[in-house]
N, CA, C and O of each residue as an XYZ file, in Angstrom:
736
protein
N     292.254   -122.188     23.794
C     292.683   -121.544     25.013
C     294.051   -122.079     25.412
O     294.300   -123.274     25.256
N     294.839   -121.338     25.860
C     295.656   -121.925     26.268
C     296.614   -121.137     27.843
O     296.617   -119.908     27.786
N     297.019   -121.466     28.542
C     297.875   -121.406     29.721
C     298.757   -120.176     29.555
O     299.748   -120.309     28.837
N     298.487   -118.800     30.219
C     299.321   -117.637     29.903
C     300.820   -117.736     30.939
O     301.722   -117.109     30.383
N     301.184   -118.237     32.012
C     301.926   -117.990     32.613
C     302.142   -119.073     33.375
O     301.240   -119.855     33.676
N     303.487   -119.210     33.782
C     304.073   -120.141     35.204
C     304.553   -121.635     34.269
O     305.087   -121.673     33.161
N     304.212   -122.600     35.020
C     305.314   -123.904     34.540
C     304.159   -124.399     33.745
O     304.524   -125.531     33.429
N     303.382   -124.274     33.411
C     302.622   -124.773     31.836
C     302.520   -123.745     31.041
O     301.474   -123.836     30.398
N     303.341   -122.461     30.687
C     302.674   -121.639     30.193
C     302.631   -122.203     28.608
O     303.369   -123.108     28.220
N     301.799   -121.625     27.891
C     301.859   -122.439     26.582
C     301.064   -123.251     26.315
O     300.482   -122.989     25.263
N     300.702   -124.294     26.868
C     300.064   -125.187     26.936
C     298.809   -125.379     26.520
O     298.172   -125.476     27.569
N     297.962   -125.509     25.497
C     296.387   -125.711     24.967
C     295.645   -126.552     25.638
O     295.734   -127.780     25.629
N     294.668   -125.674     26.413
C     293.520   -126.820     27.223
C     292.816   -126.487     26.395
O     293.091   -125.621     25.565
N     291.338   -127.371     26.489
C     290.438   -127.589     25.766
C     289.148   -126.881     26.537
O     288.977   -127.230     27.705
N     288.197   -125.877     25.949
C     286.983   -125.246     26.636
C     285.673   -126.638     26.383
O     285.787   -127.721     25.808
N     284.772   -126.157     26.923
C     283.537   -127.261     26.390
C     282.883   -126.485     25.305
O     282.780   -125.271     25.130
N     282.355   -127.794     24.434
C     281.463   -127.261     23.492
C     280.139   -127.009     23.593
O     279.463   -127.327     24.571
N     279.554   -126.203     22.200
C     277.956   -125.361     23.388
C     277.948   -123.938     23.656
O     278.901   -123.170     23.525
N     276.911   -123.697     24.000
C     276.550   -122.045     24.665
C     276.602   -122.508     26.115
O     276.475   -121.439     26.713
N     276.680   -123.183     26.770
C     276.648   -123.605     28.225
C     277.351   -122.804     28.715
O     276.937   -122.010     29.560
N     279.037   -122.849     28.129
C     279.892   -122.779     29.360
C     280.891   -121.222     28.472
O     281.482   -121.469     27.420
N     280.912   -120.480     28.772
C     281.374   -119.089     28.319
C     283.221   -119.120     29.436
O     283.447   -118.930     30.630
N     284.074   -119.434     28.317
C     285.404   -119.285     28.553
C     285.987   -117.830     28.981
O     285.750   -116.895     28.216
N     286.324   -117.722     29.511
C     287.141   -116.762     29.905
C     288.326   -116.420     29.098
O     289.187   -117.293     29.208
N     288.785   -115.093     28.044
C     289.479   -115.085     27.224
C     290.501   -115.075     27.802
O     290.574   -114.747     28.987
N     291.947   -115.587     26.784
C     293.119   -115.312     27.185
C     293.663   -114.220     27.985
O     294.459   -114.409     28.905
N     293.068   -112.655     27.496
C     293.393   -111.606     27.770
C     292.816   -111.108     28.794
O     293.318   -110.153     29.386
N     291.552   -111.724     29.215
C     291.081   -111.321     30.377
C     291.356   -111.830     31.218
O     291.172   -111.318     32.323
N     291.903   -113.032     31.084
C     292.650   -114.046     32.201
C     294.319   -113.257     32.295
O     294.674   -112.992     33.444
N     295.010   -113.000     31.502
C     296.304   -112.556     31.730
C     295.818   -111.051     32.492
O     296.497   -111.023     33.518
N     295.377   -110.409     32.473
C     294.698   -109.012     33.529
C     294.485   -109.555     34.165
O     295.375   -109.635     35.011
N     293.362   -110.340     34.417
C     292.926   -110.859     35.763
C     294.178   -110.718     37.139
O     294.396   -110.065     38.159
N     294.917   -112.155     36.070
C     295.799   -112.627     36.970
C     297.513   -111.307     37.226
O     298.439   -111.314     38.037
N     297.163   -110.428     36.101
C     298.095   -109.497     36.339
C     298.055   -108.494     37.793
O     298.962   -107.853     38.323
N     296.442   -108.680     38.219
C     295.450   -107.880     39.380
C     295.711   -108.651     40.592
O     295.427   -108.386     41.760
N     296.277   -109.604     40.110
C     296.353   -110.595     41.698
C     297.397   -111.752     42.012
O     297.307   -112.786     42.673
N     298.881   -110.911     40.948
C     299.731   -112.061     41.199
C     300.694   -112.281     42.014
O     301.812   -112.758     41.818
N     299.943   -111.715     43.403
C     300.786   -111.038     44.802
C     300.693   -112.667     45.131
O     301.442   -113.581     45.476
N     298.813   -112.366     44.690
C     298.260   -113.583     46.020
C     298.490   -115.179     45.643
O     298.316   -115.991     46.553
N     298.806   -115.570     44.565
C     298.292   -116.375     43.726
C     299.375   -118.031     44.542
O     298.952   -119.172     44.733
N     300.834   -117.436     44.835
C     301.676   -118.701     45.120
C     301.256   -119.213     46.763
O     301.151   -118.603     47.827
N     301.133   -120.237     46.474
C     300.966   -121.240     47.437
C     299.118   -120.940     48.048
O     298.605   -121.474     49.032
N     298.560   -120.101     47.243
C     297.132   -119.996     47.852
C     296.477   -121.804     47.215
O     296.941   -122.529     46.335
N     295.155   -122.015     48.213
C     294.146   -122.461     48.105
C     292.817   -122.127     46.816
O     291.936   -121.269     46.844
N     293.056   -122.960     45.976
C     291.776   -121.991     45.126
C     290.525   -122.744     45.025
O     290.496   -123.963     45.188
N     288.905   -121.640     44.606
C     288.297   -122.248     45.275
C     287.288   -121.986     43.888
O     286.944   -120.817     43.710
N     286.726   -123.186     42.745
C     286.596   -122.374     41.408
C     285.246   -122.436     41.244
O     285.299   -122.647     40.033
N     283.933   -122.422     41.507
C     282.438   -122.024     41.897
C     282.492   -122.006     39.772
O     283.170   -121.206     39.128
N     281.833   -122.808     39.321
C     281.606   -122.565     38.194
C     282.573   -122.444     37.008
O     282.716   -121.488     36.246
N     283.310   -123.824     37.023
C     284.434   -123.842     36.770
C     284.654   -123.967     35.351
O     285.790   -123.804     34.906
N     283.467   -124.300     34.425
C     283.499   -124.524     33.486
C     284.864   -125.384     32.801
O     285.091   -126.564     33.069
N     285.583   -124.674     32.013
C     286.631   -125.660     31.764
C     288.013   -125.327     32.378
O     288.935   -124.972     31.645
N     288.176   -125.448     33.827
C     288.795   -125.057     34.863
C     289.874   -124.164     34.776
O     290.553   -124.069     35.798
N     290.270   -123.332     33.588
C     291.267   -122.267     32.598
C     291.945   -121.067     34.432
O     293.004   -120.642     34.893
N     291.053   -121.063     34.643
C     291.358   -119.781     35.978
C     292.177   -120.657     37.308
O     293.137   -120.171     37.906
N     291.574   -122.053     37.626
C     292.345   -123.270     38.240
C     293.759   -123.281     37.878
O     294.746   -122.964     38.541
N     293.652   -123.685     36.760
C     294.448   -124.219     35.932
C     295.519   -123.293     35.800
O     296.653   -123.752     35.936
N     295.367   -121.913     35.528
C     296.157   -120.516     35.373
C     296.612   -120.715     37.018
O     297.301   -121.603     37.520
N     296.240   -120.050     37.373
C     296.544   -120.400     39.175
C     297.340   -121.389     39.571
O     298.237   -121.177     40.387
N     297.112   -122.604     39.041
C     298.344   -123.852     40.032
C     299.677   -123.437     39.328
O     300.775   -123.334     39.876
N     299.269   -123.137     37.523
C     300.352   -123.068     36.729
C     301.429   -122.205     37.407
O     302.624   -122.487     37.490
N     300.631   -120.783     38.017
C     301.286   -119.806     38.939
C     301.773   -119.921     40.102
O     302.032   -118.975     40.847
N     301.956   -121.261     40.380
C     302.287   -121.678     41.896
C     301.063   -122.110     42.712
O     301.259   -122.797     43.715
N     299.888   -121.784     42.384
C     299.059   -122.408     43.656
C     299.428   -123.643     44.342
O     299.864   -124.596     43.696
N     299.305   -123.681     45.402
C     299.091   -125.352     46.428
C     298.196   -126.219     45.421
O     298.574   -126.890     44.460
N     296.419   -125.941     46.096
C     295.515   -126.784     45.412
C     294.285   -126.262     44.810
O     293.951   -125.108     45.079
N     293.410   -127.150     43.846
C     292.419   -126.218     43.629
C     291.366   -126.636     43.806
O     291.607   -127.836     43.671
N     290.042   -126.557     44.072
C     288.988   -127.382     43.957
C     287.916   -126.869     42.976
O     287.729   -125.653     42.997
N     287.238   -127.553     42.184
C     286.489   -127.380     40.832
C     285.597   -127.386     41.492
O     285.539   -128.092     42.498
N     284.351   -126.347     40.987
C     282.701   -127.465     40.975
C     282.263   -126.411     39.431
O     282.516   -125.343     38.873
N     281.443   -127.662     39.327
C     280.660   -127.153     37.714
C     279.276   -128.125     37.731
O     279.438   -129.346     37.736
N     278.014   -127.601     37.740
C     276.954   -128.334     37.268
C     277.051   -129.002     36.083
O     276.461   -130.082     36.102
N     277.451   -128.801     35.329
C     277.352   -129.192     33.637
C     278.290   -130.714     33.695
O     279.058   -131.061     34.592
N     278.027   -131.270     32.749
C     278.303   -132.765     32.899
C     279.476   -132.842     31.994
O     280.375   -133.623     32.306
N     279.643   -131.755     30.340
C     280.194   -132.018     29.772
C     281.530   -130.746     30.165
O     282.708   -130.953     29.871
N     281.145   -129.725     30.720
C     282.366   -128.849     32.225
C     283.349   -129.791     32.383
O     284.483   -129.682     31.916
N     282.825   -130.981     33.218
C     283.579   -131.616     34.296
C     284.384   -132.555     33.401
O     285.454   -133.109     33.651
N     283.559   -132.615     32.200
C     284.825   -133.808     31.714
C     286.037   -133.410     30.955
O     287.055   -134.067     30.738
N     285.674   -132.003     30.535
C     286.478   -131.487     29.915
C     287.726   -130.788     30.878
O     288.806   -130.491     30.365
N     287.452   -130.576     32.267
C     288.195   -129.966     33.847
C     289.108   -131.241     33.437
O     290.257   -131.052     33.037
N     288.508   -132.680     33.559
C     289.404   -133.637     33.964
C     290.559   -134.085     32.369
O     291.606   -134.718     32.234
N     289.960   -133.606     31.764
C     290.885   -133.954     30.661
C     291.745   -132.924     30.541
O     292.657   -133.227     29.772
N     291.875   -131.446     31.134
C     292.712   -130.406     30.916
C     293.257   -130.583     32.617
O     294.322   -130.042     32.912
N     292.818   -131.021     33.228
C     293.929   -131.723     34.486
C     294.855   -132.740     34.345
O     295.984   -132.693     34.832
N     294.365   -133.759     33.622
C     295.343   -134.733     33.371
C     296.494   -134.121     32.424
O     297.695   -134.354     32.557
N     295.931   -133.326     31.477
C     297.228   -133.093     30.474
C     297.972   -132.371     31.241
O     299.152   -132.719     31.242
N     297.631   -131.241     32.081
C     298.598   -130.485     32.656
C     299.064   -131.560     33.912
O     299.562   -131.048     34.915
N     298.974   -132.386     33.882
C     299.773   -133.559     35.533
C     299.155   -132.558     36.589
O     300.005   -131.768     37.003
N     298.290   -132.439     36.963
C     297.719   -132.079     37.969
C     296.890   -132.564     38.782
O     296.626   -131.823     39.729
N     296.230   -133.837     38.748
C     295.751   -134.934     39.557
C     295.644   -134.866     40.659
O     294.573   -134.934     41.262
N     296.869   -134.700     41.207
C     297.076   -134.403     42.700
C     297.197   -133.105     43.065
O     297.808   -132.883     44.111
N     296.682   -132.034     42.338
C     296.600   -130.710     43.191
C     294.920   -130.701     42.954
O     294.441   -129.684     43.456
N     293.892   -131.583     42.312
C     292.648   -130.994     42.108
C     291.592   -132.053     42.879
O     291.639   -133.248     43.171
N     290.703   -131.066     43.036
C     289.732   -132.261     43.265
C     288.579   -131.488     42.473
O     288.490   -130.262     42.422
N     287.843   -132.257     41.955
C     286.262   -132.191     41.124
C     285.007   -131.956     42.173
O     285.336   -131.975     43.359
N     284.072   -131.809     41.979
C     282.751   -131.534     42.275
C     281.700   -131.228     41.172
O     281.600   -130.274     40.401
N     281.154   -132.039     41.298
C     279.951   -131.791     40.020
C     278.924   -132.024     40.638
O     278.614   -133.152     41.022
N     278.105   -130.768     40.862
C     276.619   -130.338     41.062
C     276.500   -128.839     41.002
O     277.141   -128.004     40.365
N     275.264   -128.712     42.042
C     275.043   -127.176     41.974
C     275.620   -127.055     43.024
O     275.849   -127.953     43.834
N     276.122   -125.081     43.161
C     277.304   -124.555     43.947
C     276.871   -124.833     45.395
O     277.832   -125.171     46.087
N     275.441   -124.776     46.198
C     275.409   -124.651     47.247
C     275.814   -126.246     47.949
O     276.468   -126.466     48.968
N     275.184   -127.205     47.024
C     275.672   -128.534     47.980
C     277.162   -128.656     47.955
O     277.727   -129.170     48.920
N     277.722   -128.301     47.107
C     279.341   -128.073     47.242
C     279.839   -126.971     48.101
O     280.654   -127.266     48.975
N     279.510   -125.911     47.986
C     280.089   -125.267     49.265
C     279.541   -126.103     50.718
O     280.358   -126.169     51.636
N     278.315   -126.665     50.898
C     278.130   -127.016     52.298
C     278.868   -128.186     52.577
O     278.893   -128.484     53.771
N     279.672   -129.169     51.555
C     280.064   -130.120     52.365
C     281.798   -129.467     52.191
O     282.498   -129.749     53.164
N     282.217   -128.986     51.532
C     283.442   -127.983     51.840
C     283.629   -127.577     53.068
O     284.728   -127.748     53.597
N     282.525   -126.931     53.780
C     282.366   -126.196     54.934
C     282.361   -127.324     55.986
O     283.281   -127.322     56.803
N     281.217   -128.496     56.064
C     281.341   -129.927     56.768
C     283.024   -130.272     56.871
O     283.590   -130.470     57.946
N     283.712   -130.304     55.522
C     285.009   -130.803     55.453
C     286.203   -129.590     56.149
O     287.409   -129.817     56.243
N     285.578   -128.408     56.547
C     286.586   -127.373     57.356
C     287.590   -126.726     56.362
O     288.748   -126.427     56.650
N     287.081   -126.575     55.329
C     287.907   -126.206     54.212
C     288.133   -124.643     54.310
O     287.300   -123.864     54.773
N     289.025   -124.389     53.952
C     289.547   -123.120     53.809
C     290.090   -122.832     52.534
O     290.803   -123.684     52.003
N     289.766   -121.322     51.733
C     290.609   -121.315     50.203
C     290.725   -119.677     50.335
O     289.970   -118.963     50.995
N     291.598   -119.351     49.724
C     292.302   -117.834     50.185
C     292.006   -116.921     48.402
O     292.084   -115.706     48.222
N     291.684   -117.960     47.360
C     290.868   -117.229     46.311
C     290.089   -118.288     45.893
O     290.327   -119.490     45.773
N     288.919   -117.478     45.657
C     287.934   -117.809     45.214
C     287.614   -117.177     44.060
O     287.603   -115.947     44.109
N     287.228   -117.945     42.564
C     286.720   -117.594     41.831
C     285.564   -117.983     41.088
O     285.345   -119.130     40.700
N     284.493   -116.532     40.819
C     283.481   -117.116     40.640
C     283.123   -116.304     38.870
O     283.271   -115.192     38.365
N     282.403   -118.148     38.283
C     282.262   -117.010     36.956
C     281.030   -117.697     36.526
O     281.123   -118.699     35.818
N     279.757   -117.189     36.939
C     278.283   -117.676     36.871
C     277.747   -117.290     35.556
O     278.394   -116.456     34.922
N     276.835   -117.693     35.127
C     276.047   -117.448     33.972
C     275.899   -116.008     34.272
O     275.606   -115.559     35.380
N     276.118   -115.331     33.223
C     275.738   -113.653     33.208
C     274.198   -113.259     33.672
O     273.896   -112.128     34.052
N     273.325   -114.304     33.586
C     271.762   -113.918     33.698
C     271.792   -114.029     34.874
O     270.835   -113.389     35.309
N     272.889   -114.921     36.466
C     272.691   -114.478     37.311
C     273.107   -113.215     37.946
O     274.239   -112.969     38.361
N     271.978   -112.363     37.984
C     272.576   -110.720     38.589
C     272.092   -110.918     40.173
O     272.111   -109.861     40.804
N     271.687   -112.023     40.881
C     271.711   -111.621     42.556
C     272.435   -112.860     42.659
O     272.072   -113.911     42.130
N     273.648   -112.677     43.475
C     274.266   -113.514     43.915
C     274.859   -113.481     45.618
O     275.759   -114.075     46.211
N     273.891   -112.518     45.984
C     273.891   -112.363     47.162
C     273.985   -113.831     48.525
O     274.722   -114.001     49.496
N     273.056   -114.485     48.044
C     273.376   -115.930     48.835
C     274.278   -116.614     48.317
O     274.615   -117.398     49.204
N     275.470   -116.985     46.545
C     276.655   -117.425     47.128
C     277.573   -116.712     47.900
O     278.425   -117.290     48.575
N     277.453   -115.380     47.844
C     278.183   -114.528     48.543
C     277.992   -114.891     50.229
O     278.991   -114.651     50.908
N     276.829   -115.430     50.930
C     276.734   -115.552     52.303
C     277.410   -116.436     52.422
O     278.297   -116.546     53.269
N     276.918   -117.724     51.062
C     277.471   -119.132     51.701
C     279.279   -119.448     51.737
O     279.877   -120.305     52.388
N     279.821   -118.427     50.801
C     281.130   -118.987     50.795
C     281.465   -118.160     52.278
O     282.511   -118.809     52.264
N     281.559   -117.363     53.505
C     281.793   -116.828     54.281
C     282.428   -118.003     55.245
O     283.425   -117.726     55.912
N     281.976   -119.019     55.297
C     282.482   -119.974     56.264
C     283.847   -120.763     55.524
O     284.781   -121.278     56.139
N     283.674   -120.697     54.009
C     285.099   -121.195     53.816
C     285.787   -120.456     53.410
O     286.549   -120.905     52.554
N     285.892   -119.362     53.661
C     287.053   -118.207     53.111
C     287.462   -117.117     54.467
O     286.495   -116.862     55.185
N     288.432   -116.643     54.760
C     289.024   -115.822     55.797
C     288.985   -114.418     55.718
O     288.995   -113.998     54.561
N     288.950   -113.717     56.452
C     289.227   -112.508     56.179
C     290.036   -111.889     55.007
O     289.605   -110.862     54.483
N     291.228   -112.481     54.553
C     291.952   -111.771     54.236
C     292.134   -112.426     52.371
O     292.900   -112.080     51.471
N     291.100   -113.409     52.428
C     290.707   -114.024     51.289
C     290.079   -113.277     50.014
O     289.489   -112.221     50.244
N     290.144   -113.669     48.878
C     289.634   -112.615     47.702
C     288.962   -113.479     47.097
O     289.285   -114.610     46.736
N     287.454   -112.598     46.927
C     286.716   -113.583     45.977
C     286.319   -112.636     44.679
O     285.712   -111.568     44.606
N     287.046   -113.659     43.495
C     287.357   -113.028     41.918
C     285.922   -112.963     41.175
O     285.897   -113.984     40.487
N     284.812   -112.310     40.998
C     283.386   -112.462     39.892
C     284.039   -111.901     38.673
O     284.705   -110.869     38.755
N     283.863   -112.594     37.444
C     283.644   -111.961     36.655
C     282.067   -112.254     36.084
O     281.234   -113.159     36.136
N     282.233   -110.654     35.403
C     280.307   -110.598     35.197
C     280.381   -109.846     34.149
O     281.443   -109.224     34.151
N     279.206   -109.449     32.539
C     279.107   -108.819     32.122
C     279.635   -107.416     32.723
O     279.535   -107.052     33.894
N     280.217   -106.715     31.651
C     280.891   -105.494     31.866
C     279.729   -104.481     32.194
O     278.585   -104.934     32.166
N     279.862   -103.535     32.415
C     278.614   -102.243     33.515
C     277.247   -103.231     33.902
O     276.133   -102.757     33.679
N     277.328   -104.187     34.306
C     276.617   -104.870     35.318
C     276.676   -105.593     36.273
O     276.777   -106.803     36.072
N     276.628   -105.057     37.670
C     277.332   -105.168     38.528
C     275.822   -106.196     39.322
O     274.668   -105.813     39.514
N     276.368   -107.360     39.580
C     275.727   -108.239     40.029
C     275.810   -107.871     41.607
O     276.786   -107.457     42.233
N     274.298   -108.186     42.135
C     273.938   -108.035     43.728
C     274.976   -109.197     44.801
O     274.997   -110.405     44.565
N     275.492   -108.786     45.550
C     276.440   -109.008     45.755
C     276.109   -109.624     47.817
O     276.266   -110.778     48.215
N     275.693   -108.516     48.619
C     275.164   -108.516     49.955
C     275.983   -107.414     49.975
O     276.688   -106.838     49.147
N     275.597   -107.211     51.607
C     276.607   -105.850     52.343
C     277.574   -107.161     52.868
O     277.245   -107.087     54.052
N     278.232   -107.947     52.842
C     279.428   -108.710     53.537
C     280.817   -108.939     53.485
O     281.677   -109.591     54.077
N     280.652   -107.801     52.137
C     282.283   -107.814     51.442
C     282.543   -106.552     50.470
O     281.666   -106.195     49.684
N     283.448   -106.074     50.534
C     283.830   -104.694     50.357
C     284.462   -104.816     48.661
O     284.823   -105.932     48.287
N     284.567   -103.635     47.699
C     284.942   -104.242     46.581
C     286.588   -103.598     46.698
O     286.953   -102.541     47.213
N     287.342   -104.593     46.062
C     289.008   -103.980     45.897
C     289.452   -103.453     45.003
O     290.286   -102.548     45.041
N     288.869   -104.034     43.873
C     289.301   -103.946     42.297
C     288.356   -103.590     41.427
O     287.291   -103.959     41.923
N     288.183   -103.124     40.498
C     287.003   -103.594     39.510
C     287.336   -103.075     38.021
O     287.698   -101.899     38.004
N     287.293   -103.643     36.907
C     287.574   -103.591     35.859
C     287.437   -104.374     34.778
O     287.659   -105.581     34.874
N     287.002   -103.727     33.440
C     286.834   -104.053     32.240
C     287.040   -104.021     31.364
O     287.592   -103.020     30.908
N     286.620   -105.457     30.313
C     287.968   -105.272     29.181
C     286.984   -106.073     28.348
O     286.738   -107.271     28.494
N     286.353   -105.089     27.283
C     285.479   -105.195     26.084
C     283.783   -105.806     26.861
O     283.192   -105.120     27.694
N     283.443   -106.686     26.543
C     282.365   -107.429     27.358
C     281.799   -107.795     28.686
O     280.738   -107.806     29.310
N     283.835   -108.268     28.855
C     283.569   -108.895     30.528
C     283.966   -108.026     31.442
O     284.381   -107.078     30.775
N     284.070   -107.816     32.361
C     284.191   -107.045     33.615
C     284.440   -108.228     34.782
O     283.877   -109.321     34.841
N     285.588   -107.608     35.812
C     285.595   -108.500     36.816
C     285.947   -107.519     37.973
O     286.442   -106.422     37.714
N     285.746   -107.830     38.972
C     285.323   -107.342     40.121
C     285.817   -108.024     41.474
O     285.137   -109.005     41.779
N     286.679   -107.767     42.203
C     287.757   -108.714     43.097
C     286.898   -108.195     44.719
O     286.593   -107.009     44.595
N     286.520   -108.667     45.921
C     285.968   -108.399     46.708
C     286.491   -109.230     47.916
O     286.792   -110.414     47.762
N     286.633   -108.395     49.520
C     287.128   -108.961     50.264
C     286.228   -109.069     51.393
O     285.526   -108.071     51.553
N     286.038   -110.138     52.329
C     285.273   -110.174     53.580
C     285.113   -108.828     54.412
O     286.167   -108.347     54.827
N     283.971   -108.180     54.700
C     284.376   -106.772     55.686
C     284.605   -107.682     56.971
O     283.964   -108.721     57.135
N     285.620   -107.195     57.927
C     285.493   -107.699     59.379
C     285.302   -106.281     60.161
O     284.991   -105.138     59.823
N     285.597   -106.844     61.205
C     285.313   -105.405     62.353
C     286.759   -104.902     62.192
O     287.759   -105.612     62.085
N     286.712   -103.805     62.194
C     287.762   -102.162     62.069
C     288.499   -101.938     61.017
O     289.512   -101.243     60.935
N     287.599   -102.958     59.671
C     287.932   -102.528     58.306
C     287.413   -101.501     57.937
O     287.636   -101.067     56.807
């Protein structure tokens, strides 16, 4: 894998090894980020399943401020911190290793705010309706939260957020969604 754009472009990070952790291809990451490279400078990012932090990592490369990781997986996180250090990024990241909800709640304790959010869960989860409630307190109105999910399967989501984008490219499919507020 390696870094499509901004001041690392080029650059070879390392994915984890295993069926665990499902990388996000080059090409679906250069679309991705082709879908959202309005938002990308100086945002907050917020990476729910970070596996080997490639979408983080794409993002600061693009100017982001900061990013924050979480990944359950043990061998995720070590591989986040070894593709942080190579890219000198230390000081734009912080880690989290557990499951997503105790990390979003002390995010929320800590008053955190992140303006993208990306989420890229095991494909077998199709209701994701409660991370969808829980990230509501750390994200704003005007915030975008990125799923990618198996392609024509559109994971349960809640009524709390409206979809912006949606599109697919061979397997994966991703799907960009914004907070509804009142007199959207």
């Amino acid at each position: 894998m390696r870094i499509i754009a901004g001041e690392a472009r080029g650059r070879i990070i390392e994915a984890p090894a295993g069926l665990h952790t499902r990388p996000t291809l080059d090409r679906v990451r250069e679309n991705l980020f082709n879908m959202i490279q309005n938002e990308v400078p100086e945002s907050r990012i917020l990476d729910l399943f970070a596996g080997s932090g490639a979408l983080s990592l794409e993002a600061l490369s693009r100017g982001a401020s900061c990013a924050v990781m979480n990944d359950i997986d043990r061998n995720a996180c070590a591989v986040q911190k070894k593709n942080i250090a190579l890219l000198r990024y230390d000081n734009r990241v912080r880690q989290y290793r557990g499951d997503w909800h105790s990390t979003l709640l002390q995010l929320q304790e800590q008053h955190e705010l992140f303006d993208l959010v990306f989420l890229d869960p095991p494909y077998s989860m199709l209701d994701l309706s409660e991370v969808f409630s829980c990230l509501v307190p750390v994200i704003s109105s005007g915030s975008l939260v990125i799923l990618e999910h198996e392609a024509g399967k559109q994971p349960e989501t809640g009524s709390l957020y409206r979809t912006v984008k949606n599109r697919s490219w061979g397997f994966c499919g991703v799907t960009i969604y914004q907070l509804i507020t009142e007199g959207a």
